[in-house]
N, C-alpha and C positions, 0 to 999 in steps of 0.2 A: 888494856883490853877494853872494847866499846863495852857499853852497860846493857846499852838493848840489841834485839835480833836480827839485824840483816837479812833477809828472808831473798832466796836467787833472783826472783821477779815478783814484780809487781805492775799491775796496768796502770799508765798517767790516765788518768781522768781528771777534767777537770768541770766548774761551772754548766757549758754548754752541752757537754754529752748529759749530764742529770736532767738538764732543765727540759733537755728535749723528749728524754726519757718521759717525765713528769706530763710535759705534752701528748704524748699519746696516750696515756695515762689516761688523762681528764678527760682525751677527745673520744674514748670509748672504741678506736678502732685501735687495739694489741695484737692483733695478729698479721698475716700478711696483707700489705697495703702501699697506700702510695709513699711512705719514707722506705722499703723496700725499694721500689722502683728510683729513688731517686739517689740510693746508693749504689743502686749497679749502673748507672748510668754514670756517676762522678767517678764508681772505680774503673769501669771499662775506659772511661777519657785519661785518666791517669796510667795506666797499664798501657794504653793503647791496643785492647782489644775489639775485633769486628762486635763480637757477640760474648755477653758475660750470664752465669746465670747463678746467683744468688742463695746458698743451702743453708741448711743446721750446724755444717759441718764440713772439713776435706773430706773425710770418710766416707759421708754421705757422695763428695762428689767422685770417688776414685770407685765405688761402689755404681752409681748409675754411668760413668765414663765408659766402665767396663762393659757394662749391662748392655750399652747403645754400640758399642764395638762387635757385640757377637760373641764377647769372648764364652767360650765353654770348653767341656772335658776333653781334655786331652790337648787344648792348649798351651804355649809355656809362654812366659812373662819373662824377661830378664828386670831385675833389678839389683839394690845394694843392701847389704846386710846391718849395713848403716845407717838403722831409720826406726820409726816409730814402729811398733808391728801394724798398726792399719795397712800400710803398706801394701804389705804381704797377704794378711788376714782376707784383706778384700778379693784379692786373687783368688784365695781357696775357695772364698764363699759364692762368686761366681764359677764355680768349676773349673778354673783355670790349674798350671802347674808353674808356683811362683820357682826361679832359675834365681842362683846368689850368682853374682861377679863380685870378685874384691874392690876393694878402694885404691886408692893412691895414699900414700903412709903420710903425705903434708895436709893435703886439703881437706882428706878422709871422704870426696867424690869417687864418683864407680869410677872406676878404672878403664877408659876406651877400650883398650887392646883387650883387655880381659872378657868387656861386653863381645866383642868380634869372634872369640875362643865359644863364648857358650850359646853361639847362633846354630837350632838346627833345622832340618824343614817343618819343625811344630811351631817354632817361633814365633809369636802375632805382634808384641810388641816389647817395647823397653821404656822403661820408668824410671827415667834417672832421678835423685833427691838434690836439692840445690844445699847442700849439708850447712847450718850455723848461718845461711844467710848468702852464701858466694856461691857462684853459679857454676854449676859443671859448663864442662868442655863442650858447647852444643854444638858447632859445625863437624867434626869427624864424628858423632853420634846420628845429626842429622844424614851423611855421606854414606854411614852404617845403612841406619833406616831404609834409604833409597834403591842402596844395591840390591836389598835382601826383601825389599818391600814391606819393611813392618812400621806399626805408628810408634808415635813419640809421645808418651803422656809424663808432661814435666808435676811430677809432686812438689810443686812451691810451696810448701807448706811453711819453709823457715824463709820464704824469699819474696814477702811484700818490698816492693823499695828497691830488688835487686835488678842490678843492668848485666848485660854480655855484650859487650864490643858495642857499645852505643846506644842498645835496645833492650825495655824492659821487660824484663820476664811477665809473658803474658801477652807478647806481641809479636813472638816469634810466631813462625810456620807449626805451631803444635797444637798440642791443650794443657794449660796449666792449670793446677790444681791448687787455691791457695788456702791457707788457715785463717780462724780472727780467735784461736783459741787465747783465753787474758795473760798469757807471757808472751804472743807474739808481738811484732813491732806494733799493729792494731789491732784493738781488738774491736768485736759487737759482742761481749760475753761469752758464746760461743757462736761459732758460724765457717761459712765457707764459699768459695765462687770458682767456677767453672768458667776458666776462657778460650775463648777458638775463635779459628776465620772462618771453622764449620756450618753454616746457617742449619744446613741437617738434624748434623750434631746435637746443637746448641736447642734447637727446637724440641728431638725426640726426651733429651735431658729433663727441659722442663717439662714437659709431661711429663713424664715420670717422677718426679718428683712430687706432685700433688696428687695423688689416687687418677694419674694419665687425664685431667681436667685438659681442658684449652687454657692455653697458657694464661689468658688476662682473667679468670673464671674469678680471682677475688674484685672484679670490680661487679658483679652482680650482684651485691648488697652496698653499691654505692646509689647516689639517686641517678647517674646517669647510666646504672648496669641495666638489666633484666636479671631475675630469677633463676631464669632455665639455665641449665648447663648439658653439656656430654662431657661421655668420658670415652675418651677415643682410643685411650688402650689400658691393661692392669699399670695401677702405681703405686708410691711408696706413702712416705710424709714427711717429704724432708725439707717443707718449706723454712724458709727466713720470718719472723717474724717483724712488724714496725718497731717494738719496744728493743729486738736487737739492732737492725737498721739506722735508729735513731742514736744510739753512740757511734756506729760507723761513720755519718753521715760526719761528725765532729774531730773523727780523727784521723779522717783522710787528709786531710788539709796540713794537719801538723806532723806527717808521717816523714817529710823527709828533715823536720827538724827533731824528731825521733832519731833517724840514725844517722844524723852526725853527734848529737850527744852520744850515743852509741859508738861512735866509732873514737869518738875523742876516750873514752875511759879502754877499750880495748885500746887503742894506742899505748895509754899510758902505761896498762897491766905491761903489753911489749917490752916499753924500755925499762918497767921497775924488773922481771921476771927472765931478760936478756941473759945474767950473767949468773944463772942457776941452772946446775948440770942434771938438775933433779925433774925439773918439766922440761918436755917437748912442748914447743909453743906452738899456736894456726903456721896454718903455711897460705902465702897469697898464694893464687894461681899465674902463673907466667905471662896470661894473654890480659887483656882490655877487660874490667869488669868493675862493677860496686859492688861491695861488699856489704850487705843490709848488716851484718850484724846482730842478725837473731841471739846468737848464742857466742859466749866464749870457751873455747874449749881445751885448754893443755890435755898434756896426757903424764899423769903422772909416772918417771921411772921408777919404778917400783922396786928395779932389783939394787937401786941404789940408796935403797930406806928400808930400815925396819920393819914396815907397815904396808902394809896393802892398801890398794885407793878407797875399799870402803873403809876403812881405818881413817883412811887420811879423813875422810869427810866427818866422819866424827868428831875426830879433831878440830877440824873447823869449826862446827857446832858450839864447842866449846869454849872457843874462842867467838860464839855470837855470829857464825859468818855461814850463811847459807850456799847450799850448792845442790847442784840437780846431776842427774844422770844422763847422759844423753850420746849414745846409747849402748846398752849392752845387744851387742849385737845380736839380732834373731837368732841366728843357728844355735844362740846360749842360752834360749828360753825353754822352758822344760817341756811344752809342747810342738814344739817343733824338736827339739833334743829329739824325744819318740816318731814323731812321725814322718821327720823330714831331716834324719840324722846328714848332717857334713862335718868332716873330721877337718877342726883351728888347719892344718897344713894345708888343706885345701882352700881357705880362704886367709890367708898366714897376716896381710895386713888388718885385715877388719879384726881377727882374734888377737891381737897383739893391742889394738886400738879399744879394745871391749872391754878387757880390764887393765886398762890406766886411765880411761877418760871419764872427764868430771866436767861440769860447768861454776863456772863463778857466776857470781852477782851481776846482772847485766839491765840495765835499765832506766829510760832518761830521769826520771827521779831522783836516779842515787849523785849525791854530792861527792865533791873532791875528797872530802872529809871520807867517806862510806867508801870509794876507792881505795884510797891510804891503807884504811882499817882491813878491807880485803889481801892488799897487798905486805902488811905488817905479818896478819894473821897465815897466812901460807906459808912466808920466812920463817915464822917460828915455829912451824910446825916440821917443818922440813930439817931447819937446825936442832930441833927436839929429837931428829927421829932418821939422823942421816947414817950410814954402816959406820 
């Protein structure tokens, strides 16, 4: 057994994201500024979006996406029950009425046909999740979308890096929503970006974002600003700052040597974990995609062990070897249980998926070595703990 702790993730940093850090630092400008600007510009050319806009946060961006949609009371949202609760939360808090669809039982993506079943004339939009990094199904969601007239707001939150049929998420016909929280594939500490071909869109966002400023308002304490500003509608404060922008700026570059180390350790997990009747392993998706590899996800069979999946992770612990949850599906959380009761039958894969799924250690960091001890430590615990 390893001697020290494994921990599920950790962010690669290296040299140039500190130094640049340290550079803002010294230059007296840490809030929003021009390494801002020069990160949404290197991620919108990478993504290949028209228009990117830069936040604190996804939350913050699925929060003003909503805002700039219109949505309100008595609106319904389809989405998966397979996701962070921001998700959803943000729905509520815009007066919406967030709608579950099930997943698909391999990829644990919403489920098409299911999203088609819970379309009714309150409908505004659908918010698929790109789950663990692999992209849902976008052309029959798009097809959906069009018949029914509702938008597409893709939550990428696990899908910096990720492609569909040749095109990165972020560059489709929608609005993607991405994370830089520190276990995604990049991080900026914390942070988020908003992408669309919407110039509208993409404009009323940033205003709102800053207490409704015009959008360039922090270059008015540069020497080539002015003072004055307006404020052209009520807003929030969900700027980026430079001192988060400046790790961005350093790990945009190595992101897609990010997730093939990534995909080389989930690979391996594959062929070590193939020939154990005790995990359901990822499932690819059938059509054309990359698979970023955010998260690795089995789903432990539970009725084939002693132990239940929070047990199981215990155990891991034990054995030094960290793991995350990811996720216990909404409709299992205790406020939504009350206020937005759906009965496991009605959503039969997502609840099936909610208590067996775990995450392993997933991270360009981890060595062969820190693999092995991952994939040691599960064998024993499964052998420990089989009927």
């Amino acid at each position: 057994m390893r001697t020290t702790f494994l921990p599920f993730s950790t962010p690669t940093l290296e040299d140039a994201e500190i130094n640049e850090v340290v550079d803002s630092l010294r230059s007296g400008w840490i809030t929003t500024g021009p390494k801002v600007k020069r990160f949404e510009e290197a991620f919108k050319a990478y993504v290949g979006a028209p228009y990117a806009v830069p936040l604190t946060s996804a939350t913050a961006g699925l929060h003003l996406t909503l805002l700039a949609l219109g949505i309100k009371e008595g609106d319904e949202i389809i989405t998966t029950p397979m996701t962070f609760a921001s998700t959803v939360s943000m729905i509520i808090l815009c007066g919406g009425t967030p709608v579950l669809a099930d997943i698909e039982p391999g990829t644990l993506n919403i489920d098409v046909e299911r999203v088609r079943e819970k379309i009714t004339p309150r409908t505004r939009a659908v918010i698929p999740v790109h789950f663990a990094g692999q992209s849902c199904d976008m052309d029959p969601l798009f097809a959906i979308a069009r018949e029914h007239g509702l938008t597409v707001i893709e939550d990428a939150a696990h899908a910096v890096g990720t492609e569909y049929k040749g095109q990165r998420i972020g560059s489709l016909n929608s609005i993607s929503i991405f994370s830089f929280h520190p276990n995604k594939n990049i991080t900026t500490g914390e942070g988020g970006m908003v992408c669309t071909a919407d110039e509208n869109l993409a404009e009323e966002i940033s205003l709102m974002k800053f207490h409704g400023m015009n959008r360039e308002a922090w270059k008015r304490f540069a020497a080539s600003g002015t003072p004055n500003y307006d404020i052209m509608m009520p807003g929030f404060k969900y700027n980026m700052m430079d001192i988060q922008a400046a790790i961005g700026i350093h790990q945009l570059p190595r992101l897609d040597g990010f997730i093939d180390r990534r995909k080389e350790i989930a690979e391996f997990y594959n062929r070590e974990f193939s020939d154990l009747p005790e995990l359901a392993l990822p499932a690819y998706a059938p059509y054309q995609q990359r698979h970023a590899w955010h998260l690795y996800t089995p789903l432990v069979r539970i009725e084939k062990l002693n132990i239940d999946r929070d047990r199981f992770m215990e155990e891991l612990k034990k054995h030094n070897i960290g793991s995350g949850l990811h996720y216990k599906a909404i409709h299992h959380h205790a406020w939504y249980r009350e206020h937005m009761p759906v009965a496991d039958e009605a959503l039969p894969n997502a609840s099936y998926a909610s208590q067996r799924i775990l995450s392993l250690p997933l991270f360009p960091k981890m060595t062969d070595e820190d693999a092995r001890d991952v994939v040691t430590a599960v064998k024993d615990v499964i052998c420990a703990n089989r009927r």
